[in-house]
C-alpha positions in Angstrom: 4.6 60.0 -7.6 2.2 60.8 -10.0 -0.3 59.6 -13.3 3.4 59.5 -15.0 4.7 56.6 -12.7 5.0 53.3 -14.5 3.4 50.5 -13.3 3.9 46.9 -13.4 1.0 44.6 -12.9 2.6 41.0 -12.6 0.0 38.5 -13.3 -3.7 39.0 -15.1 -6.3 36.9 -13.2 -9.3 38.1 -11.7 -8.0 40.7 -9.3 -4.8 41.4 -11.6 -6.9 42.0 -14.3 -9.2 44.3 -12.5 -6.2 46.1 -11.3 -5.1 47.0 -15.1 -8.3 48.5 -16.0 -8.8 50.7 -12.6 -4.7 52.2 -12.9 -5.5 52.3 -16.6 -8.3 54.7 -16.1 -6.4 56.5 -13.4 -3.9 57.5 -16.5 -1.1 55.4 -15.3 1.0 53.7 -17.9 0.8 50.0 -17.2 2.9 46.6 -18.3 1.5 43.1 -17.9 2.8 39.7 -17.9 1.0 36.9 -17.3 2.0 33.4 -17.4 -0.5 32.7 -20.0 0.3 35.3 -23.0 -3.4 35.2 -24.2 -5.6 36.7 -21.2 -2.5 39.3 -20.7 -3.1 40.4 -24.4 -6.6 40.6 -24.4 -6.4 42.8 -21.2 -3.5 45.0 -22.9 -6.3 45.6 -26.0 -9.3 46.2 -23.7 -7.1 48.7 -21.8 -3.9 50.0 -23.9 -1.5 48.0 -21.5 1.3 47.1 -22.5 2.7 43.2 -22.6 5.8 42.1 -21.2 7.5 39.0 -22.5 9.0 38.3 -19.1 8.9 39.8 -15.6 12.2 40.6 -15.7 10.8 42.8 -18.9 8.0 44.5 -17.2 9.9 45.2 -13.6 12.9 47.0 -15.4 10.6 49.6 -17.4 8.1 50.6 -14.2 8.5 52.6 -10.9 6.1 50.0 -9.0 5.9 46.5 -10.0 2.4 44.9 -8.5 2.3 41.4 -8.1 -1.4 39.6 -7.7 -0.5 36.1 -8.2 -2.1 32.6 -7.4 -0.1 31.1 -4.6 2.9 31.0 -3.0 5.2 29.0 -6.0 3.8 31.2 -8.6 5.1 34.2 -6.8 8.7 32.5 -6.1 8.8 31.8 -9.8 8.1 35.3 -10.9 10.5 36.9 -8.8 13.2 33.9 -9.1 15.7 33.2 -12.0 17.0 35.2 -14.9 13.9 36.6 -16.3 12.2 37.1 -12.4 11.0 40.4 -11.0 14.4 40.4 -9.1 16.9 40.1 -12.1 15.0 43.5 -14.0 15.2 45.2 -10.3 16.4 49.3 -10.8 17.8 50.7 -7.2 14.7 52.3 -5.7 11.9 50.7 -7.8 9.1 49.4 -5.5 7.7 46.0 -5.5 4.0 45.6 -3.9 2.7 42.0 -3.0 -0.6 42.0 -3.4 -1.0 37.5 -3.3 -2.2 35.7 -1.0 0.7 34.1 0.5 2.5 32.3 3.5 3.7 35.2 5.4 7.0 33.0 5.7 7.2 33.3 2.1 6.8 36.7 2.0 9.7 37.4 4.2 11.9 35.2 1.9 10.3 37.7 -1.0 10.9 41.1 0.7 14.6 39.6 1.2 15.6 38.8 -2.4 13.8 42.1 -3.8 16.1 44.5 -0.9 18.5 42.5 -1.7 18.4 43.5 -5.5 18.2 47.0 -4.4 14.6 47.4 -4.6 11.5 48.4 -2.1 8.9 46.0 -0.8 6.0 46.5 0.0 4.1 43.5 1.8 0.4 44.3 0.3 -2.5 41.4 -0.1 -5.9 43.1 -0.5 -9.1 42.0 1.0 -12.5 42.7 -1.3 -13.6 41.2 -4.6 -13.0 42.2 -8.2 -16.0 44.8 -8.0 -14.1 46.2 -5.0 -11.2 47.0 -7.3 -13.7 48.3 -9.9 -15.3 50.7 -7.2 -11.1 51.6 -5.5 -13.0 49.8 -2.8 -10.4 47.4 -1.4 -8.9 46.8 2.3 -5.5 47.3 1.2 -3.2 45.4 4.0 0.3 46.9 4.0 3.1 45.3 5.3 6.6 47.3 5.5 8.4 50.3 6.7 6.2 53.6 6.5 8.2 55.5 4.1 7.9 52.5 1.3 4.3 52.5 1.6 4.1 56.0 1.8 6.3 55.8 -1.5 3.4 53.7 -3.3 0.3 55.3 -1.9 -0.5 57.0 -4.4 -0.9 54.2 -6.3 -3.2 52.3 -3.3 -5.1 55.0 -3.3 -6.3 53.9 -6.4 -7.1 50.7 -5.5 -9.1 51.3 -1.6 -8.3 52.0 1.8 -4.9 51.7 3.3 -4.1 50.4 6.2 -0.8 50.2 7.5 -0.7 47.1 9.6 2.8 46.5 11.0 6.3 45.6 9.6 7.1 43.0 6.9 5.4 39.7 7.1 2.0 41.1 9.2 0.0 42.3 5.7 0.0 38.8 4.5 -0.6 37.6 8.3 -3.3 39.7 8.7 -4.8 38.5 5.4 -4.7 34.9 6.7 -6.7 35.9 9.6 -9.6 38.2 7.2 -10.2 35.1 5.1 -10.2 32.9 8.2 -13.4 35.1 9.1 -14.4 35.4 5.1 -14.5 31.3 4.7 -16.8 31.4 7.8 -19.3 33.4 6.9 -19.6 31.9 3.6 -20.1 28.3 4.8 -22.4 29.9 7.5 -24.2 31.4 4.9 -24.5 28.7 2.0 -25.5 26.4 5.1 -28.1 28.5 6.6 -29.6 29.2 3.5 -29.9 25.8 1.9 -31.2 24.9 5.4 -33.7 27.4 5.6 -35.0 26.7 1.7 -34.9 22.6 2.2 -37.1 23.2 5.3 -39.3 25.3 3.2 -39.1 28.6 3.7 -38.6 31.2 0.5 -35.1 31.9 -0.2 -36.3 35.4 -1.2 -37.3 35.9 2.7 -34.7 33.9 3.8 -32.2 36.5 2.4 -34.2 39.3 3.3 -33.9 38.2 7.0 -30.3 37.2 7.3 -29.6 40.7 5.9 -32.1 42.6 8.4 -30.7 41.1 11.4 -27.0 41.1 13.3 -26.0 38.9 10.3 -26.3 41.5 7.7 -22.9 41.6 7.0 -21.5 43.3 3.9 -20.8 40.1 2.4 -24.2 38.8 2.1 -25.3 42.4 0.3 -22.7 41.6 -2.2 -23.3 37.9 -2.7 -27.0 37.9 -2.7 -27.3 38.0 -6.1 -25.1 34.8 -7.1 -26.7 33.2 -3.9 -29.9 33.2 -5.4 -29.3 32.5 -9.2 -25.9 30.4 -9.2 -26.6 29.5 -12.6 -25.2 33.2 -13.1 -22.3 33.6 -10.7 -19.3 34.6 -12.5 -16.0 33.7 -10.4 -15.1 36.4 -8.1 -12.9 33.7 -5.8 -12.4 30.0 -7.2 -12.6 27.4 -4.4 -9.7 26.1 -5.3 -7.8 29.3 -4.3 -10.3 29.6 -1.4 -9.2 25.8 -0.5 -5.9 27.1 -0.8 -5.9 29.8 1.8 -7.9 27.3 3.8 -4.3 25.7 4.1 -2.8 28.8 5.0 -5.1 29.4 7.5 -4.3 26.3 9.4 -0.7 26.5 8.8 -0.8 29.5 11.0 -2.7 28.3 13.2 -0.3 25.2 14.1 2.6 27.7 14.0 0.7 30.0 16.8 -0.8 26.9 18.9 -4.3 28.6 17.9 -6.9 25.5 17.9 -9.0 26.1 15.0 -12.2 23.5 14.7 -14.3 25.5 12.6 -11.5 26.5 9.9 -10.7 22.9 10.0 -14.7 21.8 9.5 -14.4 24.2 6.7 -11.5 23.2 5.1 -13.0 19.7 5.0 -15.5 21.2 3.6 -13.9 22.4 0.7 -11.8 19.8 0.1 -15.4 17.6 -0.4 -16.6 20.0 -2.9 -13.1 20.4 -4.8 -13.4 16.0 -4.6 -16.9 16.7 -6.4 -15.3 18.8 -8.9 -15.6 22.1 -8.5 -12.7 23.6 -7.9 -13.3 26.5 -11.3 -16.1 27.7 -9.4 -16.9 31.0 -7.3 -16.8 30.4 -3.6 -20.7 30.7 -3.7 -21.0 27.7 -4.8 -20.9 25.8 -1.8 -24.5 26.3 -1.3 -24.9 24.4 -4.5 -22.7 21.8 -3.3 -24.7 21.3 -0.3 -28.1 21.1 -2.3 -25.7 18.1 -4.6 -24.8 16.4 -1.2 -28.7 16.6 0.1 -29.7 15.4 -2.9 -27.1 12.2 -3.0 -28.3 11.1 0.7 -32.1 11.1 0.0 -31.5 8.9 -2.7 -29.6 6.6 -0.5 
């Protein structure tokens, strides 16, 4: 596999998008579709894509179809029906997961694509859209050896792989990163509003959770929209983070795992989803806190 394999990227949101313009600069030829036509053909003249009408129509001209969608229903219906992933299958072309899914789901996926003749390749990523920028991703592969070996070079693109069991355990394993990842952000936007209604500089504040055995690389990467929100683009919109909040859970009840804190933070991001923002970045839930402070000193 070289800069000559054609490459599918199903789906043009954050991550997806970022994915076009880091195999586009590798040389890969690339094909798009998104759901909506307009951000897939702004990407395709900001990079030379090409757009798909259907992802049927992108899966049938590429070697390795990437899918980086939403949530579990969006990837059923792009691999489902008559113009589906599936349906444009060639014998041997190799279809990477990259979404955020039930790992039930991606079972039921991996079926219909070997089914059609194709390869799978269970795949979420862990990182942020500058982690795709930098090819600095956890890439989470799920899947027999010799398929991911078949799309490495193409990962190799995109981070570090890590090959982390048969079918089903990439997306598992994703579940259990952003477990940790939701954590650490409450812990963060709590700590810090805390320490800056108390009185303390955020400034210091920051420099302090970073010096110490919480200096995590999250909290270099996220210090900047921590301390001037007004500026945070969306790296990870709560209501996806909401979303995996779910899946976290699910999995939990399906392994008899008792979970209080993912379930204090799911809570927690249902409130701020009820307070409307769902279209921000997962930052935001410091501001949130600040909007709740601010609600009970008045009452």
């Amino acid at each position: 596999m070289s800069e000559s394999t054609r490459v599918a990227i199903i789906g043009t949101g954050h991550m997806g998008g970022a994915m076009v313009v880091r195999l586009r600069a590798a040389g890969y030829p690339v094909t798009i579709w998104n759901r909506t036509r307009e951000r897939a053909d702004d990407i395709a003249a900001r990079t030379g894509a090409t757009v798909a009408g259907t992802p049927r129509e992108a899966a049938g001209t590429s070697d390795v179809v990437l899918v980086a969608l939403a949530n579990d229903a969006a990837d059923l219906g792009a691999h489902e029906g008559r113009d589906g992933i599936v349906a444009g299958l060639r014998r041997g072309t190799a279809v990477v997961d990259t979404s955020t899914i039930d790992p039930r789901t991606t079972l039921r996926l991996a079926e219909m694509v070997r089914g059609a003749g194709g390869v799978h390749v269970d795949c979420p990523v862990s990182g942020s859209v500058s982690s795709v920028e930098a090819g600095t991703l956890a890439v989470l592969a799920g899947g027999e050896a010799v398929d991911i070996d078949q799309v490495r070079p193409v990962l190799d693109h995109l981070g570090k792989v890590f090959h982390i069991g048969p079918t089903g355990t990439g997306a598992t394993m994703k579940v259990a990163i952003n477990t940790l990842l939701i954590a650490i952000n409450q812990g963060l936007s709590e700590a810090y509003v805390l320490a800056e209604a108390a009185g303390i500089d955020p400034a210091t504040a920051y420099d302090v959770f970073l010096a110490g055995a919480t200096g995590a690389p999250y909290l270099k990467y996220k210090r900047n929209v921590f301390e001037h929100p007004e500026n945070a683009e969306v790296a990870f919109s709560l209501d996806l983070v909401h979303k995996d909040a779910g899946l976290v859970l699910a999995l939990a009840e399906r392994t008899g795992v008792p979970v209080p804190q993912a379930q204090a933070n799911k809570a927690a991001l249902a409130a701020a989803l009820d307070d409307g923002y769902a279209d921000r970045d997962i930052s935001a839930i410091a501001t949130h806190l600040r909007e709740l402070r601010t609600r009970s000193s008045r009452g």
